[in-house]
N, C-alpha and C positions, 0 to 999 in steps of 0.2 A: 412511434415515439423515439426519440432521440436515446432512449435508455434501452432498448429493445435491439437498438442499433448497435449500442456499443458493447454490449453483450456477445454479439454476432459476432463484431471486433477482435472481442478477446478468444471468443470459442477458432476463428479461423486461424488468428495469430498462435495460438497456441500458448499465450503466454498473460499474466494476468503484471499488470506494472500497478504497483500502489506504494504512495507514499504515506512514509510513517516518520514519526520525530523520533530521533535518538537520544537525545539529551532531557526526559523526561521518566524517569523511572520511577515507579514499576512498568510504567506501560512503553515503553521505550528505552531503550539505551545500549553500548556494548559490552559486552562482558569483555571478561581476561584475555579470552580468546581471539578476541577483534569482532568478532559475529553480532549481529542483531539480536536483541532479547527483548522481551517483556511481553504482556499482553498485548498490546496492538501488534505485535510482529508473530504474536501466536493466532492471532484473529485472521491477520491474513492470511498463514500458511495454511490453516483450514481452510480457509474460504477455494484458495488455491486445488486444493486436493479434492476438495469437495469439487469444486470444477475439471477437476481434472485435466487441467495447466498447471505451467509452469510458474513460477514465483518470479517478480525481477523486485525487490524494493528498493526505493527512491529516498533517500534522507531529506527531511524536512526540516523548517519550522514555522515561527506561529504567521511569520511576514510571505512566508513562500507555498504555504501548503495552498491557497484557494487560489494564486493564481497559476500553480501547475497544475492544478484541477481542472481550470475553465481553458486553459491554454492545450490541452490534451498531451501534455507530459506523465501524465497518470491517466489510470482509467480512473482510480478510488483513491483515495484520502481516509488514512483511520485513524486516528489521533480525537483526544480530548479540545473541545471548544472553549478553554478553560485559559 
């Protein structure tokens, strides 16, 4: 399966690329510091760690997140369908 594949993907690459929207907070935004914050940027970083890769995050939004998903700019999309 195509998902079993891309897994492989990220395990070889060593690095896990997901996009997430910044301009949605709580679950997205920058802080003071200019860094990524919120839930969906803490979901990934686990997920990341939990894989044991590296983090690359992608900025989104709501026009751009499904076609860098289907386009293979990301592996993941975490963001609210909202």
């Amino acid at each position: 399966p195509a998902q079993a594949n891309q897994l492989d993907d990220v395990m070889a690459r060593g690095t896990l690329k997901v996009a997430v929207p910044q301009d949605f907070p709580p679950f997205g935004s920058v802080g003071p510091d200019m860094k990524p914050r919120g839930l969906d940027i803490d979901t990934a970083k686990l997920l990341a760690d939990q894989l044991k890769v590296k983090l690359e995050l992608t900025p989104v939004n709501s026009t751009n997140r499904v076609p860098y998903l289907t386009t293979g700019k990301v592996d993941l999309v975490i963001s609210s369908l909202g």
